[in-house]
C-alpha beads as a LAMMPS data file, in Angstrom:
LAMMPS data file: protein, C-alpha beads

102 atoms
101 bonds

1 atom types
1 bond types

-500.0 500.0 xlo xhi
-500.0 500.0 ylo yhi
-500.0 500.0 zlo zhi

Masses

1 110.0

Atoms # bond

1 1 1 282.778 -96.086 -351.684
2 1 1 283.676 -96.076 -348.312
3 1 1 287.598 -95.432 -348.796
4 1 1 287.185 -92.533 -350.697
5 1 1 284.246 -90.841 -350.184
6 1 1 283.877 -87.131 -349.455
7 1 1 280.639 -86.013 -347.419
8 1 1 279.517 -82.577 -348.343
9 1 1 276.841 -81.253 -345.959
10 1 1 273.368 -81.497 -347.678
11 1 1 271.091 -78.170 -347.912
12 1 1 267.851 -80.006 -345.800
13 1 1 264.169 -79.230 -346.791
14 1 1 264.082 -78.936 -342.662
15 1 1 266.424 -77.764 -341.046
16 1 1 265.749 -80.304 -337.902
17 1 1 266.862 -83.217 -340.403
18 1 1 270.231 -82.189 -341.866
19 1 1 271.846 -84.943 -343.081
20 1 1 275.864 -85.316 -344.980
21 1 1 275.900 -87.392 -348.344
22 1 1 278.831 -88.676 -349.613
23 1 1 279.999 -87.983 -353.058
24 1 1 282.767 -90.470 -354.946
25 1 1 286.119 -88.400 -354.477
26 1 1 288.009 -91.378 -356.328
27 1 1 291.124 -93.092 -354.826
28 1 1 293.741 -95.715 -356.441
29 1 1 291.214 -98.561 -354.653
30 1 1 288.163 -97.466 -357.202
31 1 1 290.920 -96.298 -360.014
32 1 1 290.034 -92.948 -359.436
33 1 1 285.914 -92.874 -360.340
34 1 1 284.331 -92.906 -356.347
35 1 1 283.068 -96.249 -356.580
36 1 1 283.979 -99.955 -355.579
37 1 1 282.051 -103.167 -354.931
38 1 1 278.213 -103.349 -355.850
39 1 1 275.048 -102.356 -353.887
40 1 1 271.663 -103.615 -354.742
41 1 1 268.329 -101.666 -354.709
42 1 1 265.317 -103.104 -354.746
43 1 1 261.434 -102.852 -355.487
44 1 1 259.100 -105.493 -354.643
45 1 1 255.735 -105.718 -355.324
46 1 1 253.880 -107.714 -352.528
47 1 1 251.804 -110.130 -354.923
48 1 1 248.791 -111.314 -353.699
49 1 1 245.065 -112.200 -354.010
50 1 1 243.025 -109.335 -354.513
51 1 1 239.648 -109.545 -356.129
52 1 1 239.597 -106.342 -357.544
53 1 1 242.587 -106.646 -360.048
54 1 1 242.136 -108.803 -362.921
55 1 1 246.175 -109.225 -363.352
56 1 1 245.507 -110.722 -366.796
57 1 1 243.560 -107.218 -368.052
58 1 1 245.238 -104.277 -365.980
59 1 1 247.360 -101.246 -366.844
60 1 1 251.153 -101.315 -365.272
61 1 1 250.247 -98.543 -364.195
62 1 1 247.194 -99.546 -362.395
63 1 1 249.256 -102.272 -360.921
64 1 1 252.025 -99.781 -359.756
65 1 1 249.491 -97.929 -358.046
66 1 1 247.724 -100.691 -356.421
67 1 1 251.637 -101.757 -354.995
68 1 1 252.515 -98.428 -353.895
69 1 1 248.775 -98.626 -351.833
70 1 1 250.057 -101.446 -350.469
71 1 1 253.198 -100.210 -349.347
72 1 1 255.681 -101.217 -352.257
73 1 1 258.988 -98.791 -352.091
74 1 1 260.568 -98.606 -355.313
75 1 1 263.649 -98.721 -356.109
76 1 1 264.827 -94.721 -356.406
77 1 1 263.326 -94.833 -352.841
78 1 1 265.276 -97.627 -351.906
79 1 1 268.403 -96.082 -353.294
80 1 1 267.671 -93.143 -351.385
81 1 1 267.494 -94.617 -348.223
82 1 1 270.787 -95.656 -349.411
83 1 1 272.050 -92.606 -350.051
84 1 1 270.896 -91.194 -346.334
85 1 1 273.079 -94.040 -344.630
86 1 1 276.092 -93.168 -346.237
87 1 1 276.109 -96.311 -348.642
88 1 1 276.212 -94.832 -352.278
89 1 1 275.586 -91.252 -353.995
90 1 1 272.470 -89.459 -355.298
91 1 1 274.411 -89.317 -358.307
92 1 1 274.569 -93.555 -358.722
93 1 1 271.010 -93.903 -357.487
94 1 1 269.430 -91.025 -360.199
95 1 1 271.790 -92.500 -362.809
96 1 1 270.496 -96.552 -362.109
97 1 1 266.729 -95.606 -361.381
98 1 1 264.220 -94.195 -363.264
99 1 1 261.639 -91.414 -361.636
100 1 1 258.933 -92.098 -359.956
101 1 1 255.835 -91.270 -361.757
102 1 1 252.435 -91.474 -359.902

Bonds

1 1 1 2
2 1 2 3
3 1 3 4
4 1 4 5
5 1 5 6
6 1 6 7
7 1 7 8
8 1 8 9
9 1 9 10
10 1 10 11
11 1 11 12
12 1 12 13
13 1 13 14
14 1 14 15
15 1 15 16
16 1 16 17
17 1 17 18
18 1 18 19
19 1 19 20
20 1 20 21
21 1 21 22
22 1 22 23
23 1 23 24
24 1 24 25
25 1 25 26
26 1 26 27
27 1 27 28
28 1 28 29
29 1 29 30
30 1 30 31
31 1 31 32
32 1 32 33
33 1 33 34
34 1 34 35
35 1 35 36
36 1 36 37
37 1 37 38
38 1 38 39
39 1 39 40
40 1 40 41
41 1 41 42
42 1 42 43
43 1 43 44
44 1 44 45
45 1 45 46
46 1 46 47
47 1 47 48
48 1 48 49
49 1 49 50
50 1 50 51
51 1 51 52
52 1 52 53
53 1 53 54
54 1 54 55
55 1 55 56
56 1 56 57
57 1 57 58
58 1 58 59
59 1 59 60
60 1 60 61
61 1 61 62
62 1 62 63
63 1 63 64
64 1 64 65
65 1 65 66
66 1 66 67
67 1 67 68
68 1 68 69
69 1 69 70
70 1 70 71
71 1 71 72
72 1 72 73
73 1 73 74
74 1 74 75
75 1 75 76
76 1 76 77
77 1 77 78
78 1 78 79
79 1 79 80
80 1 80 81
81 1 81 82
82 1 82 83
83 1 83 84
84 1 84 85
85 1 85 86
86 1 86 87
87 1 87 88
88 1 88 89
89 1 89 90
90 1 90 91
91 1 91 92
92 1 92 93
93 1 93 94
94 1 94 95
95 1 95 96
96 1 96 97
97 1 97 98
98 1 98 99
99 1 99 100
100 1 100 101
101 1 101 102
């Protein structure tokens, strides 16, 4: 994305932490979409022993909750972290993640 990307000044939720993200502006290189090469985003949940979850018997959802507690990022968070050093677009990272509900 690099070659041909276009940074558009972002409208901060404070002011004191203004930030640019890049947008695809499409070259010959990336045949004229805004993106080349891959990037990977990641979740991972920290497994471990933990007496109150019975992994056999819980919710997903319980399990998410007891990651995130933990300190799991997930992977729209990931991307975003992306996004804020210039690596990818909001627009890949909302389009290859799903929301996070919690």
């Amino acid at each position: 994305m690099r070659r041909c990307a276009r940074s558009t000044p972002s409208a901060p939720a404070r002011p004191d932490r203004g930030c640019d993200l890049c947008h695809g502006a499409g070259c010959a290189a990336c045949h004229g979409t805004g993106y080349a090469g891959r990037l990977g985003i990641f979740e991972l949940f920290p497994v471990g022993t933990n007496p109150v979850l019975d992994y056999d018997n819980v919710t997903s959802a319980r399990l998410r909750r007891h990651a995130r507690a933990q300190g799991m990022r997930t992977m729209r968070e990931d991307g975003i972290r992306k996004v804020l050093a210039g690596q990818t677009t909001i627009e890949e990272i909302v389009s290859a993640t799903a929301g996070d509900e919690l």
